[in-house]
N, CA, C and O atoms as CSV, one atom per row, in Angstrom:
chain,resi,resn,atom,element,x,y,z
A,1,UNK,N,N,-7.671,-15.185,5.283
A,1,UNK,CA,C,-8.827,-14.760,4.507
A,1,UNK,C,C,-8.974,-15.682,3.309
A,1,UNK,O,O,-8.119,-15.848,2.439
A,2,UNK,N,N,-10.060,-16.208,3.368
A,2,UNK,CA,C,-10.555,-16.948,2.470
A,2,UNK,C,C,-10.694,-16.431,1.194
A,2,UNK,O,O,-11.620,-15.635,1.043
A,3,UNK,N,N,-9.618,-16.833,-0.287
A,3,UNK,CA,C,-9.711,-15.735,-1.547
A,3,UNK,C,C,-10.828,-16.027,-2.273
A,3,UNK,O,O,-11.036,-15.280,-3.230
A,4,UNK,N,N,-11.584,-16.892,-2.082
A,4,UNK,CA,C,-12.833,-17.818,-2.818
A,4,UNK,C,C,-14.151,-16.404,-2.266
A,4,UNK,O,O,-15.142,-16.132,-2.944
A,5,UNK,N,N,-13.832,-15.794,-1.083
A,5,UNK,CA,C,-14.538,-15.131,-0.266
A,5,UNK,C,C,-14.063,-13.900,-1.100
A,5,UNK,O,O,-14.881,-13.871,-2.020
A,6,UNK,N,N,-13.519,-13.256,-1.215
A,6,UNK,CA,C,-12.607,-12.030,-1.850
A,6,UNK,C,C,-13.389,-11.859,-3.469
A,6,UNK,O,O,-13.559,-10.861,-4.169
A,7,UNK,N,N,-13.686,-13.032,-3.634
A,7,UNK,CA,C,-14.555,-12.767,-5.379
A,7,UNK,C,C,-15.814,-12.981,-5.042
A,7,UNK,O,O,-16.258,-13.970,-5.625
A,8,UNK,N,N,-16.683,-12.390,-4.240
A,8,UNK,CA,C,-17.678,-12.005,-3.752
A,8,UNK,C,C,-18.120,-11.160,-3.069
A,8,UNK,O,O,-19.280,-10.750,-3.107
A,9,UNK,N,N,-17.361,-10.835,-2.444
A,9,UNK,CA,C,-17.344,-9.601,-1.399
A,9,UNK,C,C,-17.367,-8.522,-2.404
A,9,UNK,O,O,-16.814,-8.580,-3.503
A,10,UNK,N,N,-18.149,-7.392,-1.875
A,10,UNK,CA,C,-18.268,-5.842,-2.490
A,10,UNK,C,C,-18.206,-4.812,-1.475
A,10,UNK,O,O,-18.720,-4.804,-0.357
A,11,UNK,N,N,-17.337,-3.759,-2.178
A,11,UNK,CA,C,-17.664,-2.285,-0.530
A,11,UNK,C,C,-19.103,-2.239,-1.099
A,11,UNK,O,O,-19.686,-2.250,-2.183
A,12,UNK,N,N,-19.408,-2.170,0.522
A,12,UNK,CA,C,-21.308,-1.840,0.406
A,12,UNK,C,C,-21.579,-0.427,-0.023
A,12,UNK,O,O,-22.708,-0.142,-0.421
A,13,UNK,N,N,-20.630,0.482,0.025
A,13,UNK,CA,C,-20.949,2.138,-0.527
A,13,UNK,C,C,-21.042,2.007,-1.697
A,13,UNK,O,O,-22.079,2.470,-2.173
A,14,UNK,N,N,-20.120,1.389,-2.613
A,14,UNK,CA,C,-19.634,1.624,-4.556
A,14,UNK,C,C,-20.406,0.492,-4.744
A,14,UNK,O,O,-21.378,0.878,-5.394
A,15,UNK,N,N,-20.527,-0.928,-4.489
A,15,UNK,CA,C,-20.310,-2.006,-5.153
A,15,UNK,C,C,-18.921,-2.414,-5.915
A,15,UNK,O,O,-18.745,-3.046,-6.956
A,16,UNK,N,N,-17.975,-1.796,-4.976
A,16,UNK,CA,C,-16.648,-2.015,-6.231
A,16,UNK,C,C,-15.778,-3.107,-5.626
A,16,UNK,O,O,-16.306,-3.825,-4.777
A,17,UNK,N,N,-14.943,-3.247,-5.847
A,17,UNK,CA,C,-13.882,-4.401,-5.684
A,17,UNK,C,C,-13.170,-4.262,-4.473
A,17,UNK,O,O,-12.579,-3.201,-4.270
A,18,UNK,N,N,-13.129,-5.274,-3.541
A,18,UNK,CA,C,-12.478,-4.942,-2.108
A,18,UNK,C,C,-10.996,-5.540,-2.664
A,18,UNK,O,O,-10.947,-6.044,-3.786
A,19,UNK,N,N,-9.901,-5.460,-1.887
A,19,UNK,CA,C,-8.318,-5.471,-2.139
A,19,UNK,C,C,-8.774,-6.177,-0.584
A,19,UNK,O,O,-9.782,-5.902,0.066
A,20,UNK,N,N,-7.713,-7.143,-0.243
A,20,UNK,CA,C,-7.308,-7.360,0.976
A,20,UNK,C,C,-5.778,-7.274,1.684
A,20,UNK,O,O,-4.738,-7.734,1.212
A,21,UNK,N,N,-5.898,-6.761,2.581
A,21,UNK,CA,C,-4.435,-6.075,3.093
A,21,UNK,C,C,-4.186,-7.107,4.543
A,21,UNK,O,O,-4.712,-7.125,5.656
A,22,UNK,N,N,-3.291,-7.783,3.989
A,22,UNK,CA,C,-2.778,-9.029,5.246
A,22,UNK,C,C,-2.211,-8.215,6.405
A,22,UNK,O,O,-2.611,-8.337,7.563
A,23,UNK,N,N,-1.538,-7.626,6.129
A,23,UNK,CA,C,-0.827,-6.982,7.501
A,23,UNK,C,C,-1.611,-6.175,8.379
A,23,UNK,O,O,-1.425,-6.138,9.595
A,24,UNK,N,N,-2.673,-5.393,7.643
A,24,UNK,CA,C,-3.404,-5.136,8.633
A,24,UNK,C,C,-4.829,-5.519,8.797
A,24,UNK,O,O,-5.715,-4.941,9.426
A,25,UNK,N,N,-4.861,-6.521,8.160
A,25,UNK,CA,C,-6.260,-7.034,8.549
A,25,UNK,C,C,-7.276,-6.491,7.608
A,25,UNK,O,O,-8.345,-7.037,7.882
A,26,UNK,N,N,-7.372,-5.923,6.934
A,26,UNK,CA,C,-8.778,-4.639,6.358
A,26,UNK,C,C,-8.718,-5.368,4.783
A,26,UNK,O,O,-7.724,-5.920,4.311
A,27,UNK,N,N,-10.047,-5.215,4.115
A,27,UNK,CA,C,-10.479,-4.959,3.151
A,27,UNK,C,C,-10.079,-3.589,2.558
A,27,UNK,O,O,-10.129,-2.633,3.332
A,28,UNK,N,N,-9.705,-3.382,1.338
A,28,UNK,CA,C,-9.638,-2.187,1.529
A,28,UNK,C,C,-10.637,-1.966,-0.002
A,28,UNK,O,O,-10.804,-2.860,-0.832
A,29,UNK,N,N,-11.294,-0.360,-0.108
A,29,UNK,CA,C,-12.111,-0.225,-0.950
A,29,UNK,C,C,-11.012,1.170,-1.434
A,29,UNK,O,O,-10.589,2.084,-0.726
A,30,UNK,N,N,-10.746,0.856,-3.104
A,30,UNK,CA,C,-9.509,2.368,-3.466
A,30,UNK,C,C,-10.107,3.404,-3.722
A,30,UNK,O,O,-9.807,4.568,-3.459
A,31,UNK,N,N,-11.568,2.689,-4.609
A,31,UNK,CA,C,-12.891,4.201,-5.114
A,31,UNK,C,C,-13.438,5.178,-3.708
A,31,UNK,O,O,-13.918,6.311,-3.675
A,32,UNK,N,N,-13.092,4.081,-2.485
A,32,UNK,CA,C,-13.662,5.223,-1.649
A,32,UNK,C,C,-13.383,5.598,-0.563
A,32,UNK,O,O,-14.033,6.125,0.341
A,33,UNK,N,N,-11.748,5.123,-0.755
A,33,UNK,CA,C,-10.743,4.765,0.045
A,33,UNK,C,C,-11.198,5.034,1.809
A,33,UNK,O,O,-11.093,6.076,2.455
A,34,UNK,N,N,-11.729,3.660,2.260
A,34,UNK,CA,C,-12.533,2.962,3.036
A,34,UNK,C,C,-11.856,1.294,3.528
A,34,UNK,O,O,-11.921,0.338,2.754
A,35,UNK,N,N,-11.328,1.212,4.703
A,35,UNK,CA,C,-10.486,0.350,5.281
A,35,UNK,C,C,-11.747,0.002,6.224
A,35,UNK,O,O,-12.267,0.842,6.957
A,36,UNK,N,N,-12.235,-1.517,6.105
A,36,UNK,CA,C,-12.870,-2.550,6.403
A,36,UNK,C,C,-12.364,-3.458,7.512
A,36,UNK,O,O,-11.879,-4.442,6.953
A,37,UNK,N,N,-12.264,-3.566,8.741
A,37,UNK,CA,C,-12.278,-4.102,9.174
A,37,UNK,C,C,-11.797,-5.675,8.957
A,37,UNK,O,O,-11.838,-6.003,7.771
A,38,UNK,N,N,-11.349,-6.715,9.865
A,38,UNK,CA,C,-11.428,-7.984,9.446
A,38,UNK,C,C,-11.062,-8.467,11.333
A,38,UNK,O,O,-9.919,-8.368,11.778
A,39,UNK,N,N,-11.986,-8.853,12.010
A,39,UNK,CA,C,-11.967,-9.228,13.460
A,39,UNK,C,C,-12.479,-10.817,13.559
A,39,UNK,O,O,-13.509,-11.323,13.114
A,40,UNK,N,N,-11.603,-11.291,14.153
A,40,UNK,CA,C,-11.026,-12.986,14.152
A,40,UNK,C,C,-11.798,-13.558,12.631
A,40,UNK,O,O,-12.920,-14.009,12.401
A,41,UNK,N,N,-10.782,-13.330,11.901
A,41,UNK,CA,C,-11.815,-13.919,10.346
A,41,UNK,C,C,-12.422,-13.201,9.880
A,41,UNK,O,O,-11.996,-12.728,8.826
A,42,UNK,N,N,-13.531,-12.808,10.324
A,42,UNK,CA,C,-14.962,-12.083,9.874
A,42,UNK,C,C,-14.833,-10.709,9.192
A,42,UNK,O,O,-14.379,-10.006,10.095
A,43,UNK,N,N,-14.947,-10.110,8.349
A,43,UNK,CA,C,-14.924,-8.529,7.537
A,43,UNK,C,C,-16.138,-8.193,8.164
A,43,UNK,O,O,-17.172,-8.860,8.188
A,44,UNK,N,N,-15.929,-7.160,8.639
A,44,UNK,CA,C,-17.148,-6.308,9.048
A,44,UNK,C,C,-17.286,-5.347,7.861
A,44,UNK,O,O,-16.298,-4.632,7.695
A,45,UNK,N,N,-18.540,-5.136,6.794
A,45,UNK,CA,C,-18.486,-4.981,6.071
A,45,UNK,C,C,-19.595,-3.548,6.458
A,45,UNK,O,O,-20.723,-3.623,5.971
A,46,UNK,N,N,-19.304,-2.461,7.198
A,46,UNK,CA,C,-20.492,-1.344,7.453
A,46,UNK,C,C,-19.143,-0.101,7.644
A,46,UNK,O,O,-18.011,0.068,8.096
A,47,UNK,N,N,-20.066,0.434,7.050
A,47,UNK,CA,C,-19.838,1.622,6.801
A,47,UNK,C,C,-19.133,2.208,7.746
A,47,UNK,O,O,-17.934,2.480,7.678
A,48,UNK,N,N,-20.128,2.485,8.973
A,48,UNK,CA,C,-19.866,3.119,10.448
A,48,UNK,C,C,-17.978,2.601,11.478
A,48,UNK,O,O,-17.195,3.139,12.260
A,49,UNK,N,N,-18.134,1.292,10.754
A,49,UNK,CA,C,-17.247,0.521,11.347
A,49,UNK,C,C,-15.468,0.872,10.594
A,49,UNK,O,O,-14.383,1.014,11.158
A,50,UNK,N,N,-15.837,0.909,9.192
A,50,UNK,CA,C,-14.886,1.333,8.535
A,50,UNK,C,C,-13.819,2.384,8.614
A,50,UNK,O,O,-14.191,3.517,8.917
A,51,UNK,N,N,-12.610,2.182,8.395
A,51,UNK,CA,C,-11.549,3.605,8.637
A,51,UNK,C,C,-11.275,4.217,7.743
A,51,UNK,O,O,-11.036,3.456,6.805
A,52,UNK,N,N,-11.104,5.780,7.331
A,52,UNK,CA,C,-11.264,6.309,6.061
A,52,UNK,C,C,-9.594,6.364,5.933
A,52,UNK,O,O,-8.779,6.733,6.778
A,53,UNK,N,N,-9.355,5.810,4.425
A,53,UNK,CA,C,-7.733,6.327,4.802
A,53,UNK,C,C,-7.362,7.651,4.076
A,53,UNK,O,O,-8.030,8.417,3.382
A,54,UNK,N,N,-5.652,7.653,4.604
A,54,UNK,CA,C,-5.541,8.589,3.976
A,54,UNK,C,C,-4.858,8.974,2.452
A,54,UNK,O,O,-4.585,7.934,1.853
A,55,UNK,N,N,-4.653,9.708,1.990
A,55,UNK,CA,C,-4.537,10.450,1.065
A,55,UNK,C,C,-3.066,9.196,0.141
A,55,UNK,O,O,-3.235,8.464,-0.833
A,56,UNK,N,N,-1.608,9.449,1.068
A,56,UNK,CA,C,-1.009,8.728,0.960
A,56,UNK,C,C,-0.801,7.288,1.613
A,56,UNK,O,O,0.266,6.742,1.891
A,57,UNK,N,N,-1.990,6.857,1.770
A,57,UNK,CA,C,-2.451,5.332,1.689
A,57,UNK,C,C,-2.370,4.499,0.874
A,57,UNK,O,O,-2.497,5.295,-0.056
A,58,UNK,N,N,-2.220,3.138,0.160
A,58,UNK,CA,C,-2.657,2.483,-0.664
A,58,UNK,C,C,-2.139,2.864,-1.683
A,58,UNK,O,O,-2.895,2.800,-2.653
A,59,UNK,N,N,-0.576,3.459,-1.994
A,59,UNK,CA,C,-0.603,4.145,-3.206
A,59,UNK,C,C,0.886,3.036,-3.665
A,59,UNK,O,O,1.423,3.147,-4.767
């Protein structure tokens, strides 16, 4: 993942700051705790596509 890409990118729900998580591939959004996709390269950046995490996620 390109980090030049990472200071541009926004979760499309908040506008807030995506985190990127190497091991599993995802963007992650913490305000709306919303796991993004990332398929060969590309962030799929939609909503529908996204995994909600859980509770003790990301902590």
């Amino acid at each position: 993942m390109d980090h030049r890409l990472l200071e541009i990118v926004a979760c499309p729900v908040c506008k807030g700051k995506l985190i990127y998580d190497k091991e599993n591939q995802e963007l992650i959004c913490k305000l709306d705790r919303l796991a993004y996709p990332i398929k060969e390269g590309i962030p799929v950046l939609l909503e529908p596509e996204a995994r909600t995490m859980k509770m003790e996620e990301g902590r």
